[in-house]
C-alpha positions in Angstrom: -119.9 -7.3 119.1 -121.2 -3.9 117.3 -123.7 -1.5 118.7 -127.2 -1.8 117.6 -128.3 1.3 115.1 -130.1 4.3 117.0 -133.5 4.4 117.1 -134.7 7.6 114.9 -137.9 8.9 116.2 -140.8 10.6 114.7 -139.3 14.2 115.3 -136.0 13.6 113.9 -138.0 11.7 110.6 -140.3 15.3 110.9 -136.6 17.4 110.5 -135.3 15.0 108.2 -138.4 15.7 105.4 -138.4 19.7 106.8 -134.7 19.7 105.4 -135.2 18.2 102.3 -137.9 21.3 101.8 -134.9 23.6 102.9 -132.7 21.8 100.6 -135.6 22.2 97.4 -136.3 25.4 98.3 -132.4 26.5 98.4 -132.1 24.5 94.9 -135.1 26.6 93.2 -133.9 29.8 95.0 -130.5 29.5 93.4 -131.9 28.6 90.0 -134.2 31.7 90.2 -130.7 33.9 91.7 -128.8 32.5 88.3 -131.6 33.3 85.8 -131.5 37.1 87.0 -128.5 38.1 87.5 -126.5 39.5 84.8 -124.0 36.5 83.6 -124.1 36.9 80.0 -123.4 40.3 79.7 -120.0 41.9 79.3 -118.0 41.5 82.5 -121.1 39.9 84.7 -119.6 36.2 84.8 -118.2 36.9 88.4 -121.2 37.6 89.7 -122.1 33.6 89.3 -119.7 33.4 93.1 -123.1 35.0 94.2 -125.4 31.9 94.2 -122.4 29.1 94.9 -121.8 30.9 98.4 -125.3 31.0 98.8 -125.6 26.9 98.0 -122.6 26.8 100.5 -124.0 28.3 103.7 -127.2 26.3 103.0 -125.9 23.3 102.3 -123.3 23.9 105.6 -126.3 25.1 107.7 -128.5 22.0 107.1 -125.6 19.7 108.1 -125.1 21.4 111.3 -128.9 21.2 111.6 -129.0 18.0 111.0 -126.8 17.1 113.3 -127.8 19.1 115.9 -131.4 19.8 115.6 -131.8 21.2 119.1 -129.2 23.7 118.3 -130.1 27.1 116.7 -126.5 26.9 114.7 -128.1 25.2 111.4 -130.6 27.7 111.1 -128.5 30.7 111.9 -126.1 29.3 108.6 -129.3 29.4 106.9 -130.5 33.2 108.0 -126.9 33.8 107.1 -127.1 32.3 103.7 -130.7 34.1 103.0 -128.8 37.4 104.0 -126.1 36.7 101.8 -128.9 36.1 98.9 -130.8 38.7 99.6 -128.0 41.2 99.3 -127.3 39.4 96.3 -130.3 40.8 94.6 -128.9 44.5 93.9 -127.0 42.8 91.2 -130.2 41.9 89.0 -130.9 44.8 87.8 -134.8 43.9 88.8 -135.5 47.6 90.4 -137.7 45.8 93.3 -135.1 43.6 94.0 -132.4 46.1 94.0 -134.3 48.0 96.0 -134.2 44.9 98.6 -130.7 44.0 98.0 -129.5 47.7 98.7 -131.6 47.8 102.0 -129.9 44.0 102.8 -126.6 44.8 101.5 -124.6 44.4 104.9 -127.5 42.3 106.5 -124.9 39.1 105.9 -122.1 41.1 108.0 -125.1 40.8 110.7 -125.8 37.4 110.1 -122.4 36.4 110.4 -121.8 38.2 113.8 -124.8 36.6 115.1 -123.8 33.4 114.1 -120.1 33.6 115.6 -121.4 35.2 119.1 -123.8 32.1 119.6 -121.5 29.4 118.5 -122.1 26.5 119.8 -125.1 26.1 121.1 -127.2 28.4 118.6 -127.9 30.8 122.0 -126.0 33.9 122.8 -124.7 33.3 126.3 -124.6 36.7 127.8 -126.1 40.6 127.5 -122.8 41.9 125.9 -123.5 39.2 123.1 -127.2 39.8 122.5 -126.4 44.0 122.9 -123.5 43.5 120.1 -126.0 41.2 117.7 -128.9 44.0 118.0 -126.5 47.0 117.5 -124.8 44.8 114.6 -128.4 44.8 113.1 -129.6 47.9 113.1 -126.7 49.0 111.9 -126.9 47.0 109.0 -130.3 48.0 108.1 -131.1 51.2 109.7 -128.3 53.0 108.2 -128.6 51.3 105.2 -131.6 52.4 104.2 -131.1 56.4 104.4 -127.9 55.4 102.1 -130.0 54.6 99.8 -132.5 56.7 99.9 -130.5 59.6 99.8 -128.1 58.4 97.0 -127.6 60.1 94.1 -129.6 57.5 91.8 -132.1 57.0 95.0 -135.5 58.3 95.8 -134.5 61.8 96.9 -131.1 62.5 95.7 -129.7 64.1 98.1 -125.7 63.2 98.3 -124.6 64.9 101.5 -127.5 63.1 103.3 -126.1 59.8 101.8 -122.2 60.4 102.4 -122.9 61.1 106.4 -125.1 58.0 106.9 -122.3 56.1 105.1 -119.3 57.8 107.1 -121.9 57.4 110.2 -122.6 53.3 109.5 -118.9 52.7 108.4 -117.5 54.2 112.1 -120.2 52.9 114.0 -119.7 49.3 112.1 -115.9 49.5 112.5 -116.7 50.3 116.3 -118.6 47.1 116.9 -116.6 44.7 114.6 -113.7 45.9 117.3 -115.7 44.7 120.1 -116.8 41.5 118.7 -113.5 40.7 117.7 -112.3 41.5 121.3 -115.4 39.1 122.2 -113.9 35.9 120.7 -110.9 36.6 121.5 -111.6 36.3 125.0 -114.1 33.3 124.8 -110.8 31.6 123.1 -108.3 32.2 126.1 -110.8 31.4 128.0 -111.5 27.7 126.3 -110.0 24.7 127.8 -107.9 22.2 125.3 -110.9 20.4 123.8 -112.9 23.6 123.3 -110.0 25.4 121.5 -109.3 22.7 119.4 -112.8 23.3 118.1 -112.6 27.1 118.4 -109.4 28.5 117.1 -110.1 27.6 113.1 -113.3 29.2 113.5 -112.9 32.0 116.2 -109.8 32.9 114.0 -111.5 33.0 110.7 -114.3 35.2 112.3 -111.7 37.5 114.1 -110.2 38.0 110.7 -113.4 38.3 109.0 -115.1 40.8 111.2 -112.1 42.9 111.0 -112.2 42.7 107.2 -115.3 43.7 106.4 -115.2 47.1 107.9 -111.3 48.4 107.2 -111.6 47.0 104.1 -114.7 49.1 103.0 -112.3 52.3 104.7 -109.2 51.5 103.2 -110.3 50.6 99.4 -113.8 53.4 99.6 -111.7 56.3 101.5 -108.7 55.4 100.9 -107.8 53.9 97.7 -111.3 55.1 95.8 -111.3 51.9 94.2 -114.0 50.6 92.5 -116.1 49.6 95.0 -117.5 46.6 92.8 -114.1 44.7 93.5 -114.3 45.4 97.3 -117.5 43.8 97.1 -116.1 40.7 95.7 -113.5 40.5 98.1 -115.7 40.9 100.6 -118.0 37.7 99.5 -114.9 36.1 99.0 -114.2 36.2 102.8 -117.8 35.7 103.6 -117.6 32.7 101.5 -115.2 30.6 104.1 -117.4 31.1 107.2 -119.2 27.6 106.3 -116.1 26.6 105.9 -114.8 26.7 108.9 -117.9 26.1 110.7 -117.5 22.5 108.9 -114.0 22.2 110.1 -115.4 22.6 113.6 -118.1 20.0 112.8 -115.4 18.0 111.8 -113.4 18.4 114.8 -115.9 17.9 117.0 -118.2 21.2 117.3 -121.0 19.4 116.1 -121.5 15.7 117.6 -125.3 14.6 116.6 -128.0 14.8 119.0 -131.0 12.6 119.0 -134.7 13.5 120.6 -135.6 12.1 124.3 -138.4 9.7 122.6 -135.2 8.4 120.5 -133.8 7.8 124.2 -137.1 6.0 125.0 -137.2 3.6 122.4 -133.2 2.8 122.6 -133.6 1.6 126.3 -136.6 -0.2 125.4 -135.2 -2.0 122.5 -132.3 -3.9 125.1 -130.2 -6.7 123.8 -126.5 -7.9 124.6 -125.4 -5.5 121.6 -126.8 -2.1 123.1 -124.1 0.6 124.0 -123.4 1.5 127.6 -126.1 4.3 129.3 -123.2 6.6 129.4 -122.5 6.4 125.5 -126.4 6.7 124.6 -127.0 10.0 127.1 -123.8 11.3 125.3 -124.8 10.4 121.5 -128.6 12.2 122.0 -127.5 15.0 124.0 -124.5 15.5 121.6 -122.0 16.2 124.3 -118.7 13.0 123.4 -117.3 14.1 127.2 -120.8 13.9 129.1 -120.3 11.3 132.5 -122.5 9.2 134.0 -122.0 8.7 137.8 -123.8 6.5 140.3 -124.4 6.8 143.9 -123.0 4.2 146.1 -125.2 3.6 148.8 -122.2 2.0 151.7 -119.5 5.3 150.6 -122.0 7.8 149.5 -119.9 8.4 146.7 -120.3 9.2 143.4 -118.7 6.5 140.5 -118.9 6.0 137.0 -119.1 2.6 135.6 -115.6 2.3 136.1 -114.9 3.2 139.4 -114.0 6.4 139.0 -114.9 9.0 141.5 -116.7 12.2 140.5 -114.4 15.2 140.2 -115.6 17.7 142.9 -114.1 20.7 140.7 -116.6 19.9 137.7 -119.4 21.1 140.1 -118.1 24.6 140.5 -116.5 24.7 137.1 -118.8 27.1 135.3 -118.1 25.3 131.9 -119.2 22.1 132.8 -123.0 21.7 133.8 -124.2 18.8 136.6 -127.2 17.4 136.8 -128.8 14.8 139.7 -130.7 11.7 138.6 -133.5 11.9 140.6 -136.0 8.7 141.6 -138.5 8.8 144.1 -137.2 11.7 145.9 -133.9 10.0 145.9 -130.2 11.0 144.4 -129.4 7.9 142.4 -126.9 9.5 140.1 -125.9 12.5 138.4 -124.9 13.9 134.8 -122.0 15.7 134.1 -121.7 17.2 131.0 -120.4 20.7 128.9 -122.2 23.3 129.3 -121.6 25.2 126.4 -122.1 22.5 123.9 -125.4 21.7 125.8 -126.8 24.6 126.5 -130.3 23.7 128.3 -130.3 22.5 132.1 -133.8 21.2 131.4 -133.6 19.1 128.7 -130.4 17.4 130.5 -132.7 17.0 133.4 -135.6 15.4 131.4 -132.9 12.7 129.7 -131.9 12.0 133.5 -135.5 11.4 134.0 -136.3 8.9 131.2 -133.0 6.9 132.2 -133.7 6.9 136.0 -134.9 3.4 136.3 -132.1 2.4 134.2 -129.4 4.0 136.5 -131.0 2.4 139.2 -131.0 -0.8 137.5 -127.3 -0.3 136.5 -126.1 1.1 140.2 -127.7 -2.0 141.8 -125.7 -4.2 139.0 -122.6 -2.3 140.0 -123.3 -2.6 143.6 -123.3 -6.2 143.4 -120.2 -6.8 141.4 -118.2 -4.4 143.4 -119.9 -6.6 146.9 -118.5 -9.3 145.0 -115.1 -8.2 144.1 -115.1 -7.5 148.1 -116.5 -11.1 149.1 -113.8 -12.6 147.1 -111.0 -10.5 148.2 -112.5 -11.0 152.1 -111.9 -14.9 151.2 -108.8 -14.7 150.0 -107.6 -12.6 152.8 -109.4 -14.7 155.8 -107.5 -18.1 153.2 -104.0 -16.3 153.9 -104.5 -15.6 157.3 -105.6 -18.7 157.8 -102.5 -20.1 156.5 -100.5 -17.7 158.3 -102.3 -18.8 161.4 -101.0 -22.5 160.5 -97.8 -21.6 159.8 -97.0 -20.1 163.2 -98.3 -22.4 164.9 -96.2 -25.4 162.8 -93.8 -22.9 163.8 -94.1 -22.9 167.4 -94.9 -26.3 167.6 -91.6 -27.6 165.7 -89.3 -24.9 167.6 -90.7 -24.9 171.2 -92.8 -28.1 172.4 -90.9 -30.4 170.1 -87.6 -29.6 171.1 -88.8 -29.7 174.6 -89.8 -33.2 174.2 -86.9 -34.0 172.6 -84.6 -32.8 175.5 -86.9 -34.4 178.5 -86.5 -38.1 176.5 -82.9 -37.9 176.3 -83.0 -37.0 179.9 -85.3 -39.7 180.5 -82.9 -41.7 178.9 -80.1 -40.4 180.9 -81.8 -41.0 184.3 -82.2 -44.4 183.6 -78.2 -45.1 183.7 -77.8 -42.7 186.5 -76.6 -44.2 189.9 -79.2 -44.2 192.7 -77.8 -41.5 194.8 -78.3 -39.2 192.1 -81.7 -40.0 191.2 -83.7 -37.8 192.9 -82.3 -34.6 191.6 -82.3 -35.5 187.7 -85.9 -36.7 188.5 -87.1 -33.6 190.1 -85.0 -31.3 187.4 -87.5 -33.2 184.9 -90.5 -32.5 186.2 -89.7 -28.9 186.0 -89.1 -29.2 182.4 -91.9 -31.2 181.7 -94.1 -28.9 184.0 -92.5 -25.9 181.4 -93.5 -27.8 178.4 -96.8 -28.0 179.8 -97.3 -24.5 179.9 -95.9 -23.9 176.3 -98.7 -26.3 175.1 -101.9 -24.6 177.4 -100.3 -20.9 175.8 -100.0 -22.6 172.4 -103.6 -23.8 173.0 -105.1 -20.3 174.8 -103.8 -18.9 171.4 -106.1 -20.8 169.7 -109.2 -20.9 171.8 -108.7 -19.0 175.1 -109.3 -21.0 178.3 -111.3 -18.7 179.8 -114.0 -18.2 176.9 -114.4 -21.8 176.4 -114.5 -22.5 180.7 -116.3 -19.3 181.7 -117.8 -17.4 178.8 -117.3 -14.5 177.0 -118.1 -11.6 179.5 -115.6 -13.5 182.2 -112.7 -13.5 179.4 -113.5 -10.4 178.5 -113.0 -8.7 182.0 -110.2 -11.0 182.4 -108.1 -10.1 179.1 -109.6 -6.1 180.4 -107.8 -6.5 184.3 -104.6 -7.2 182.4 -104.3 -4.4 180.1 -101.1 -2.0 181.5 -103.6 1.3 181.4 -106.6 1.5 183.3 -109.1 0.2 181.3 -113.4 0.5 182.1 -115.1 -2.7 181.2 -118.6 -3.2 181.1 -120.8 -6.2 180.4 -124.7 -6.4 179.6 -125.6 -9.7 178.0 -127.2 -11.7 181.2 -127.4 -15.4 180.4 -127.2 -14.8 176.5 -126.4 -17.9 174.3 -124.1 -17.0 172.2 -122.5 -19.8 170.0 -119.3 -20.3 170.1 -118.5 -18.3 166.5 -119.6 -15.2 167.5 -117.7 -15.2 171.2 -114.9 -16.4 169.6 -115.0 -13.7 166.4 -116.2 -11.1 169.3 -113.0 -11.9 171.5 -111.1 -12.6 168.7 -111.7 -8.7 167.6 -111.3 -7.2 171.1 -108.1 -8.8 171.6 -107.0 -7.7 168.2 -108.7 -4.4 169.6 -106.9 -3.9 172.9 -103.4 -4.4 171.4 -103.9 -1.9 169.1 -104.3 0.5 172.3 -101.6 -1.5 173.3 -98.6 -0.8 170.7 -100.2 2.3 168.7 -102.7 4.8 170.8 -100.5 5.9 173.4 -103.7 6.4 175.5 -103.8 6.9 179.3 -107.6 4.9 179.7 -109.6 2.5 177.7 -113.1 1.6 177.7 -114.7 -1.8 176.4 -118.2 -2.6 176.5 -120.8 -5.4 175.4 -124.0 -4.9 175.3 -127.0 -7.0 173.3 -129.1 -4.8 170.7 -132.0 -6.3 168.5 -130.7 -10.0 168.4 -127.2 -8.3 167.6 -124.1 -8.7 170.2 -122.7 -5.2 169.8 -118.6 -4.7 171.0 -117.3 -1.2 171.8 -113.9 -0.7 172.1 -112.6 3.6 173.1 -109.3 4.7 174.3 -108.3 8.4 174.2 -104.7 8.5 172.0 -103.9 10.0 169.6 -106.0 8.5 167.3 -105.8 8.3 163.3 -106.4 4.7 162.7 -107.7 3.2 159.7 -109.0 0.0 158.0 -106.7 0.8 154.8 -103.6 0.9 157.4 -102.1 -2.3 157.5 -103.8 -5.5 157.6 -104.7 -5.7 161.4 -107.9 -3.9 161.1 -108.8 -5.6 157.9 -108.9 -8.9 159.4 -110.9 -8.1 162.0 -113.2 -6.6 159.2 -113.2 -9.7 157.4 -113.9 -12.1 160.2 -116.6 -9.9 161.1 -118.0 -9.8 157.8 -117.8 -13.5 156.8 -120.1 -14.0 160.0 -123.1 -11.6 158.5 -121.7 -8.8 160.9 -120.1 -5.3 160.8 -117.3 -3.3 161.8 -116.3 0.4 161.7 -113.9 2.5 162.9 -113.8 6.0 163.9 -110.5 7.3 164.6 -110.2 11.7 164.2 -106.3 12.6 164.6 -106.0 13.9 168.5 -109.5 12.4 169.7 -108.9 8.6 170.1 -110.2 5.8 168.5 -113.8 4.0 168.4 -114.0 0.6 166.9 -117.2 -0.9 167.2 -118.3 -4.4 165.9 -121.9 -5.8 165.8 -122.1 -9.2 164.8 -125.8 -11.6 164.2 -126.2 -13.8 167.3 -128.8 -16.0 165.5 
C-alpha cells in the first residue's frame, strides 16, 4: 500500500513561483554577464568560467531552497552566487561596473564563510560565528575599497596607500580564514556519525577552500609575482566546487525537504488507510529523517514511540538533540524529539506539536488499547495454564495419594474377610485408621481447593485463622461487618493472601507481618506488610503475576511496593459488586 502524495500548501506554491523568478532572473543576469565580458577578444575565452559558476551556485542555492524553504542555506548560495557575479564585473571593462566589481572582488570569500559557519540550518549558532562572518565582511569590503582608490590606475593614485591596505587586508584575511578553518574543524569532531557523514565532504572542501584563498593570494602575489590574473582563476576554480559539495551534502542527507504547518494541517485532514504514520509526516515537514515521536502512557508514565520503545533519557540533556512536549489541555500527552541542528527553531517544533495534538491523543489512546489488549490476552493465557496446572496436580494427587489409599483398604477389606475370628478385631480397627487417613487426604485435597473455613465461616474467620498459624507474629485486622461478598471475590481475596503470606513465608525473612481488610467505596481492599528484606517484584517469577491476573480478570487491582531493606506492601482491591 503506498503513501498518499503530500499536500503542498499555498506558501510552498508562493516559493515555488518566487523561484522560478530567481531562476529567470539568474538566466537574464547571466546572459547580460556573457554579452559584456570580453570573450571574443584575444585571450578573454576563460573568462566565460565567470557566468557558469555563477548559474552553478544559483541553480545549487534554489535546490537547497527548495527543499528547505525554512532554512536560510538556499538564499545564502544565492548571496553567494550574486557576490561571485558581482566580482565578476571588473572583467567588463564597463568603468561603473569595474568600479563595483573591484569594491566586490573578495565579497564571494565573505559569502562563502558565511555560508559554511551557518550550515545547516541557514543560522549562525553562536557569537564566535556571527563575530567571524562580520569581521569576514568588512574585511572584504572595507579594505577593498582604499585598494582601489588608492591604486595606481584609481581615483587618487597613490601606490604606497594601496600596497599597505593590501598587505593590511591580506594579514588580517589570512588571520580569520585561520580561525574559521579552526571553527569547522571543531564542529566536525564534534559531530556524531550521521552528522559527519553529512559534514566531512563539505566541512573539508571549505577547510581547504578558506585556507586557499588567502595563502594563495601570499604565495603567487608576494611570493611568486605571478600574474595575478591566473591566481584569480584558480581561485574561482576552488570557489567553483562549494555548490558542489553543498549538493553532495543534500545528497547525503544535509538537506531532507521540509513542508509548511498548513501542509501538516491539510495532510491530517485528508486521512485514509494509505496515509503515512504521524511520526513520518512530523519528520517529512520539519525536514529532520531521525525526529521521534513518543507518547505518554498513562498506567507507567512512560514515554513510548509507536513501537514500544522507551524514550532515551540522554537525548534530553544531549545538547544536539532538541525535545519538545505535546501539550493538550494543560496536559503532557507526548513529546518530539528531534536534531537540533538541522532544525534549528524550538518554536516552530512546538507549533507542529500543536497542530498534531489531537492526533497524538487519538493515536496514544489507539496504542493504549492494543497494548490493554496484548495484556488481556497474555492475562488469559496465563490464568488457562495455571488452570491446567491446577488440574494437573490435583490428577496428580488424586492418582498417587487417595487412590492408592483406596486401593490398599480394599485389598484389606478383602483380607479381613478370610481372616479367622480371633483376629478380627485388630485388622478391623487397623482399617479404620487408614480409612480415617484417607479421609483427611481428601478434606486437605478439598481445603486446597476451596478452604473449609471461608466456605463454613466467611472470609474475615479464614483469614484470622490462616493469620494464627503463620510461624512469625503476625497483626490481623478485619473491618467489613456483615458485608456480602460473593463467593469470587473471598475466594480471589483469600486466594491472594494466602499466595501473600507464603511469600513472607519462604522469601522476606521478616520477624512480624501485618494483614488487613478493610471495605472502601464498594471496593474490598487487602493489605498485606511484613518488614524483610524486601525487593519483590511482579516481573519476578510467576507467583506475583498470578495473583495479578486473578485480580485483574475480576475488574480489580494489585500492586506491590517492595524498596530493598524496607519490606514489602502488596495491596489488592478488588469490585464487590
Amino acid at each position: 500500500m503506498t503513501a498518499a502524495p503530500p499536500v503542498r500548501s499555498e506558501m510552498a506554491r508562493s516559493l515555488q513561483r518566487a523561484l522560478w523568478v530567481v531562476a529567470t532572473m539568474g538566466v537574464v543576469l547571466t546572459v547580460l554577464l556573457v554579452a559584456l565580458l570580453p570573450i571574443h577578444e584575444p585571450g578573454g575565452l576563460p573568462l566565460i568560467v565567470l557566468p557558469v559558476i555563477f548559474v552553478i551556485y544559483v541553480v545549487a542555492g534554489g535546490l537547497a531552497w527548495r527543499r528547505r524553504p525554512r532554512s536560510d542555506i538556499g538564499f545564502l548560495i544565492v548571496v553567494a552566487g550574486v557576490a561571485v557575479y558581482a566580482g565578476s564585473l571588473y572583467n567588463t571593462g564597463v568603468p561603473s561596473l569595474v568600479v563595483i566589481g573591484s569594491v566586490c572582488a573578495t565579497l564571494m570569500v565573505a559569502a562563502i564563510v558565511h555560508l559554511l559557519l551557518a550550515f545547516p540550518t541557514g543560522r549562525l549558532p553562536d557569537r564566535l560565528s556571527v563575530f567571524l562572518v562580520v569581521a569576514t565582511y568588512a574585511v572584504c569590503l572595507l579594505f577593498e575599497a582604499p585598494r582601489y582608490l588608492f591604486a595606481a590606475d584609481g581615483p587618487f593614485d597613490v601606490p604606497r596607500a594601496a600596497t599597505f591596505f593590501s598587505l593590511l587586508q591580506t594579514i588580517v584575511a589570512t588571520a580569520l580564514m585561520i580561525v574559521v578553518a579552526g571553527v569547522l574543524w571543531g564542529r566536525l569532531r564534534r559531530a556524531d556519525a550521521a552528522h559527519r557523514r553529512v559534514l566531512v565532504p563539505l566541512f573539508s572542501y571549505g577547510i581547504f577552500t578558506v585556507l586557499f584563498m588567502p595563502l594563495i593570494a601570499i604565495v603567487m602575489d608576494r611570493v611568486l609575482h605571478i600574474d595575478p590574473t591566473i591566481r584569480g582563476f584558480l581561485q574561482y576554480g576552488v570557489i567553483a566546487g562549494i555548490p558542489i559539495a553543498f549538493a553532495v551534502g543534500i545528497v547525503r542527507g544535509g538537506f531532507a525537504r521540509t513542508g509548511e504547518l498548513d501542509e501538516l494541517a491539510a495532510w491530517l485532514g485528508a486521512g485514509g488507510p494509505a496515509r503515512e504514520s504521524l511520526a513520518v509526516g512530523l519528520a517529512r515537514v520539519l525536514g529532520d529523517p531521525s525526529l521521534r515521536l513518543y507518547f505518554r502512557v498513562a498506567d507507567a508514565g512512560a514515554l513510548l514511540d509507536a513501537d514500544g520503545r522507551p524514550a532515551d533519557d540522554l537525548a534530553r540533556s544531549d545538547p544536539r538533540r532538541g525535545w519538545q512536549p505535546v501539550v493538550l489541555d494543560g496536559r503532557e500527552i507526548g513529546a518530539i524529539e528531534y536534531d537540533a541542528a538541522l532544525v534549528s527553531s524550538a518554536e516552530r517544533v512546538r507549533a507542529a506539536g500543536s497542530v498534531v495534538a489531537i492526533e497524538v491523543e487519538r493515536e496514544r489512546l489507539t496504542a493504549e488499547l492494543r497494548a490493554s489488549r496484548r495484556a488481556l490476552l497474555e492475562s488469559r493465557e496465563r490464568l488457562v495454564e495455571a488452570g491446567d496446572r491446577e488440574r494437573r496436580r490435583m490428577a496428580r494427587d488424586l492418582h498417587d495419594g487417595l487412590q492408592v489409599q483406596l486401593v490398599l483398604l480394599a485389598l484389606e477389606a478383602q483380607q479381613i474377610a478370610s481372616t479367622p475370628a480371633d483376629a478380627v478385631s485388630e485388622r478391623a480397627t487397623r482399617l479404620r485408621v487408614d480409612i480415617d487417613a484417607a479421609a483427611a487426604d481428601l478434606r486437605a485435597l478439598v481445603s486446597a481447593l476451596v478452604p473449609a473455613a471461608l466456605i463454613e465461616r466467611g472470609l474475615a474467620a479464614a483469614a484470622e485463622d490462616l493469620a494464627d498459624r503463620m510461624p512469625i507474629p503476625t497483626e490481623f485486622e478485619a473491618d467489613i461487618p456483615g458485608a456480602a461478598l460473593g463467593d469470587l471475590v473471598e475466594a480471589t481475596t483469600y486466594f491472594v493472601l494466602t499466595e501473600a503470606l507464603a511469600n513472607v513465608v519462604k522469601h522476606a525473612r521478616a520477624s512480624v507481618a501485618r494483614v488487613r481488610l478493610a471495605l472502601h467505596g464498594g471496593r474490598l481492599r487487602l493489605d498485606v506488610e511484613d518488614d524483610g528484606v524486601g525487593g519483590a517484584s511482579m516481573d519476578a517469577g510467576t507467583g506475583l503475576r498470578g495473583l495479578a491476573d486473578r485480580v485483574e480478570a475480576i475488574g480489580g487491582t494489585i500492586s506491590v511496593t517492595s524498596l530493598r531493606g524496607h519490606g514489602t506492601h502488596v495491596r489488592a482491591e478488588v469490585p464487590c459488586a
